[in-house]
C-alpha positions in Angstrom: 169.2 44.9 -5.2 166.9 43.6 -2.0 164.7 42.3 -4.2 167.2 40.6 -6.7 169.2 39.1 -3.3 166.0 37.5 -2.4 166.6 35.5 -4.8 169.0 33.2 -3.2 168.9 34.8 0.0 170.0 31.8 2.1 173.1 31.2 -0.4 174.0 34.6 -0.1 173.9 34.8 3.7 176.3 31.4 2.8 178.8 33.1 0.7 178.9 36.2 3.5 179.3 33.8 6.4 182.3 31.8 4.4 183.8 35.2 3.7 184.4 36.1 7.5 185.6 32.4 8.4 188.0 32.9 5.1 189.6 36.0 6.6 191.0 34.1 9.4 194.8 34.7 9.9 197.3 34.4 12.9 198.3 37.9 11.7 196.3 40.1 13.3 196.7 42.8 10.6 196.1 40.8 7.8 192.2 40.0 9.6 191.8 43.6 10.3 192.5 45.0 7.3 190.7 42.1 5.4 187.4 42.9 7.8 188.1 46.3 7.1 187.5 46.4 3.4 184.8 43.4 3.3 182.7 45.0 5.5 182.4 48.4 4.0 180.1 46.6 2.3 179.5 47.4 -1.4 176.8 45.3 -3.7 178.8 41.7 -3.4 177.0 41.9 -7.2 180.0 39.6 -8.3 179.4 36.5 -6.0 175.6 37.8 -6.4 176.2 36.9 -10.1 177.3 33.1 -9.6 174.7 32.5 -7.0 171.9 33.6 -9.8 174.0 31.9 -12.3 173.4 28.6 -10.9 170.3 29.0 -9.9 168.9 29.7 -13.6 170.7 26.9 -14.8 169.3 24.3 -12.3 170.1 24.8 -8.9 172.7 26.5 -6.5 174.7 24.3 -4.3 177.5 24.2 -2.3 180.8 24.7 -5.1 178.8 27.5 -6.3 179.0 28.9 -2.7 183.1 28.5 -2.3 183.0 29.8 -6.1 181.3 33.1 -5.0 183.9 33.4 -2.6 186.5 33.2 -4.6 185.2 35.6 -7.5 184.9 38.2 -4.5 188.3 37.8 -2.8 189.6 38.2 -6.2 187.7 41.2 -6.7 188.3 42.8 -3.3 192.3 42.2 -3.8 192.1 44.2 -6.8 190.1 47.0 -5.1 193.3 46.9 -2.8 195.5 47.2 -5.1 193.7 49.3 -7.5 193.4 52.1 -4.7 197.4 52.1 -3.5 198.3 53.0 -7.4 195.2 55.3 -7.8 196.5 56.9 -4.5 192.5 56.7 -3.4 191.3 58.2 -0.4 187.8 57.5 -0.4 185.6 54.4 -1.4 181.9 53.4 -0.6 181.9 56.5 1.7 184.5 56.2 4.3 188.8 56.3 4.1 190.4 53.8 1.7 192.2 51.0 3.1 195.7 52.4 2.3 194.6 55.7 3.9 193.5 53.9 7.2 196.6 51.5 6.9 199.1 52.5 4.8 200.3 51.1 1.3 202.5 48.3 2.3 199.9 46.7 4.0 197.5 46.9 2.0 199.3 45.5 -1.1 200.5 42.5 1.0 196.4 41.8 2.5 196.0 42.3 -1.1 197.8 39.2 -1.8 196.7 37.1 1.2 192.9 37.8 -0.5 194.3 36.3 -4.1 196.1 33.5 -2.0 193.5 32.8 -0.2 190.7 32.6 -3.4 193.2 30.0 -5.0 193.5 28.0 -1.8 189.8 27.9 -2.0 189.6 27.3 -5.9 192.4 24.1 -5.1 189.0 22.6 -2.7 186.8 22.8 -5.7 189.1 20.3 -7.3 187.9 21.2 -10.8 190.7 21.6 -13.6 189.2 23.9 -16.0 188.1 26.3 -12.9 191.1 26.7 -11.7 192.7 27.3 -15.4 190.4 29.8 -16.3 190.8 31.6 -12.8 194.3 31.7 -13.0 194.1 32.9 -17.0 191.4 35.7 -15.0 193.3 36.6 -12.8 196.6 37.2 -14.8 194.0 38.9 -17.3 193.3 41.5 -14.6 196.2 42.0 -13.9 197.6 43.0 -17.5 194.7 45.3 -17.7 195.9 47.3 -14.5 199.1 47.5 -16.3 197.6 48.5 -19.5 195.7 51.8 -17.3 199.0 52.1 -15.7 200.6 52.5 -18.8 198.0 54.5 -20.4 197.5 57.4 -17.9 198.0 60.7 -19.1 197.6 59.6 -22.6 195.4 62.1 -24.3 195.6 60.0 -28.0 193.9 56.7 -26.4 191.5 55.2 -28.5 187.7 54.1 -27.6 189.4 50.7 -28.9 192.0 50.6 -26.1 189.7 52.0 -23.5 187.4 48.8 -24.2 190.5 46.5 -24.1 191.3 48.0 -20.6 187.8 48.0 -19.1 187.3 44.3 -20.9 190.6 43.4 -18.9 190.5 45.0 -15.8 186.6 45.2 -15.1 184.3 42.6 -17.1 186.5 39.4 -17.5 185.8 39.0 -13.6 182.0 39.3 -14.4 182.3 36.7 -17.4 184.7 34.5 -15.1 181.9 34.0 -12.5 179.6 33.4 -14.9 181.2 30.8 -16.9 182.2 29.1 -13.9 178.5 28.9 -12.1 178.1 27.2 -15.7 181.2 25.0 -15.3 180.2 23.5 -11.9 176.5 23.1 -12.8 177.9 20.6 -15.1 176.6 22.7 -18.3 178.0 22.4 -22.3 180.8 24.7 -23.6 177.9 26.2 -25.5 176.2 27.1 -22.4 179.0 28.1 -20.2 180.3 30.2 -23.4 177.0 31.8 -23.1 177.2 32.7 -19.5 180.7 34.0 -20.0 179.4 36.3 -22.9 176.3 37.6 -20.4 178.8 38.5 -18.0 181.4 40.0 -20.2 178.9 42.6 -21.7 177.0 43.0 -18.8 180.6 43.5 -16.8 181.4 46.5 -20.0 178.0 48.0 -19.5 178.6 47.6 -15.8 182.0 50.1 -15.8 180.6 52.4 -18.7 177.9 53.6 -16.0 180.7 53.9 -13.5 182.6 56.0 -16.0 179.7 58.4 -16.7 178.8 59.0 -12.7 182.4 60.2 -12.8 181.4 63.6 -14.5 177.6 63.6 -13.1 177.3 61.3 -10.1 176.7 63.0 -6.2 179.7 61.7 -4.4 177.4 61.0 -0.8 175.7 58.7 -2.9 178.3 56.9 -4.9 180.8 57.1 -1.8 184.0 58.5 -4.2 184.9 62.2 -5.0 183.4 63.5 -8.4 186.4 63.7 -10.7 188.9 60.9 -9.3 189.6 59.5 -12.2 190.4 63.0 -13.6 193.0 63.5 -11.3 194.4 59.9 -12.2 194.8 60.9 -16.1 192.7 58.0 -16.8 191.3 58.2 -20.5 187.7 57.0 -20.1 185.3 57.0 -23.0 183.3 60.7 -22.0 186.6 62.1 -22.0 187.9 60.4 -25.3 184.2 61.4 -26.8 184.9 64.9 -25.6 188.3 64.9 -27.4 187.2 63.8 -30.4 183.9 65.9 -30.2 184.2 68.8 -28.4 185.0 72.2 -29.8 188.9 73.1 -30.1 188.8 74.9 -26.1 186.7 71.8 -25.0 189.4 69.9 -26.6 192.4 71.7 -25.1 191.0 72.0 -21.5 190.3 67.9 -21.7 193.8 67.2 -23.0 195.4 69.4 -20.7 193.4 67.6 -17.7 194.4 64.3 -19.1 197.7 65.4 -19.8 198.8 66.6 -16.5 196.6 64.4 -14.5 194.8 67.4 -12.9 191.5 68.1 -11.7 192.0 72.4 -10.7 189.7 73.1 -14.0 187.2 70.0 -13.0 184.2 72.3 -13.7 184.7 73.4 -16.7 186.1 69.9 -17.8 182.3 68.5 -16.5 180.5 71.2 -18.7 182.3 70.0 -21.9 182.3 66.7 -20.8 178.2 67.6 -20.7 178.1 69.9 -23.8 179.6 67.7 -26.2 177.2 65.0 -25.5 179.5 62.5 -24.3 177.9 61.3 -21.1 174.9 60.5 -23.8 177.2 58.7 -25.9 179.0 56.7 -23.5 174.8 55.6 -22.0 174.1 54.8 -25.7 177.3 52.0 -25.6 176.6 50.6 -22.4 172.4 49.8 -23.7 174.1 48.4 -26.2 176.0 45.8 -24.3 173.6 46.0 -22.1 171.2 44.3 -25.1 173.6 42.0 -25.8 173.7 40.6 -22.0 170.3 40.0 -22.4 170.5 38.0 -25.2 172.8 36.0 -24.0 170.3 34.9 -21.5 167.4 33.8 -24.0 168.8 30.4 -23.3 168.1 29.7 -20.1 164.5 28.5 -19.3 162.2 31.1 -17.8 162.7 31.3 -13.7 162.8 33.6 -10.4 166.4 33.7 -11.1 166.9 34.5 -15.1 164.2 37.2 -13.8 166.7 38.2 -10.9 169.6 38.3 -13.8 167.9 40.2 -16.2 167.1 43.0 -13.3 170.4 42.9 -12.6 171.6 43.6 -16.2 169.0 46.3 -15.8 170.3 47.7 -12.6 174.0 48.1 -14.5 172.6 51.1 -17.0 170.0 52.3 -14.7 171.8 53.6 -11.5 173.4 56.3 -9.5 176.4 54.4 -7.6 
């Protein structure tokens, strides 16, 4: 990732610096938790995505900047969110925001970070943006829904799992994308393009996540091994398992699922492992993965479609 942020190094150190002067607020709470989540740090591979964006289409300026801003407030306002109905206690290594804070705060910073990416969006004074990000961001939030609603469901589909991780996950990756196209003045056939690169690559992206699940080490990924066990979310190893597995392999996985439990999580990993789903579920994300890259065969040959296709590499090829 060094090497890919080298890249645009100085429009990176941009998008950072606007993020602090964004979290500004005469409510002291609202800057401490904001500070406290955006400086955990994580990859920023979302804003990192519009920066490369525009600079494989042309060149990266200063909408593209206040864009990668706004596609990481987004994001971090979901990770809010996403962690007070996931009742998380631990991301990137250290407490959740809702476990340092409590729930009601961190659901209202949430929406001060999606308030604030729309007052930003209103400065970029482009139309079609500003649709696109709203249609996004109501996308999202019908996909948390969906997992909501979905929880504990042991007869989920691999269908409806890709319509939740499409929703919830990728559309942000695909909105970034599109958009680095929309401001660098590109065709619909090119921005379409862009969106489609960072739809599969965003679908690859949370396939990997849902494998380290069952085999990641949790110091390295900074989450417990097993969390979305205990939320009763359906993930494709677990609905490959189900459909795979022998009849106990099948029982102990619905059971888990059923009563949103992790108390047999060993035993759920070795059929998880046995059943060859964790193989499975790396076979689908190469082949979005694939499909990213083609998406890219566009775009004239640069440091930056380099720095894009390592970063579609990075999304199969990773341990957190």
């Amino acid at each position: 990732m060094h090497n890919i942020r080298a890249t645009v190094a100085s429009e990176f150190e941009q998008v950072n610096e606007l993020i602090v002067d964004q979290l500004h607020s005469d409510v002291d709470m609202v800057e401490n938790i904001g500070h406290y989540i955006v400086d955990a740090g994580g990859k920023r591979l979302r804003p990192l995505l519009v920066l490369l964006s525009a600079a494989a289409l042309g060149k990266c300026g200063p909408t593209h900047i206040k864009f990668a801003a706004v596609i990481e407030f987004i994001h971090t306002a979901t990770l809010l969110h996403d962690d007070v109905v996931d009742i998380s206690s631990l991301r990137r290594g250290r407490p959740t925001a809702n476990a340092e804070f409590g729930n009601a705060p961190s659901v209202l910073v949430g929406d001060f970070l999606y308030t604030r990416a729309f007052q930003l969006m209103v400065q970029l004074a482009d139309m079609d943006i500003l649709r696109h990000m709203a249609d996004t961001t109501n996308t999202i939030a019908e996909g948390e829904v969906l997992q909501l609603v979905r929880a504990g469901n042991a007869e989920t589909t691999e269908q409806e799992y890709l319509d939740v991780i499409t929703r919830k996950t990728a559309i942000l990756f695909a909105a970034g994308c599109r958009g680095a196209a929309v401001l660098s003045g590109c065709d619909e056939a090119r921005s379409q393009a862009m969106h489609d690169f960072g739809l599969n690559l965003g679908i690859a992206f949370q396939m990997i996540d849902d494998v380290l699940d069952y085999e990641g080490d949790p110091a390295t990924m900074g989450k417990n091994v097993g969390d979305d066990l205990t939320e009763g979310k359906p993930t494709l190893p677990l609905i490959y398992t189900l459909a795979n597995g022998t009849a106990d392999e099948q029982a102990l996985v619905r059971k888990a699922i059923v009563e949103k439990t992790a108390e047999d999580i060993d035993q759920v990993l070795a059929a998880v492992q046995r059943s060859g789903a964790l193989a499975y579920t790396r076979a689908q994300a190469q082949h979005y993965h694939d499909l990213a890259l083609a998406n890219l065969e566009g775009l004239d040959a640069s440091p930056a479609r380099s720095a894009l296709e390592a970063v579609t590499a990075l999304s199969i090829d990773r341990d957190h």
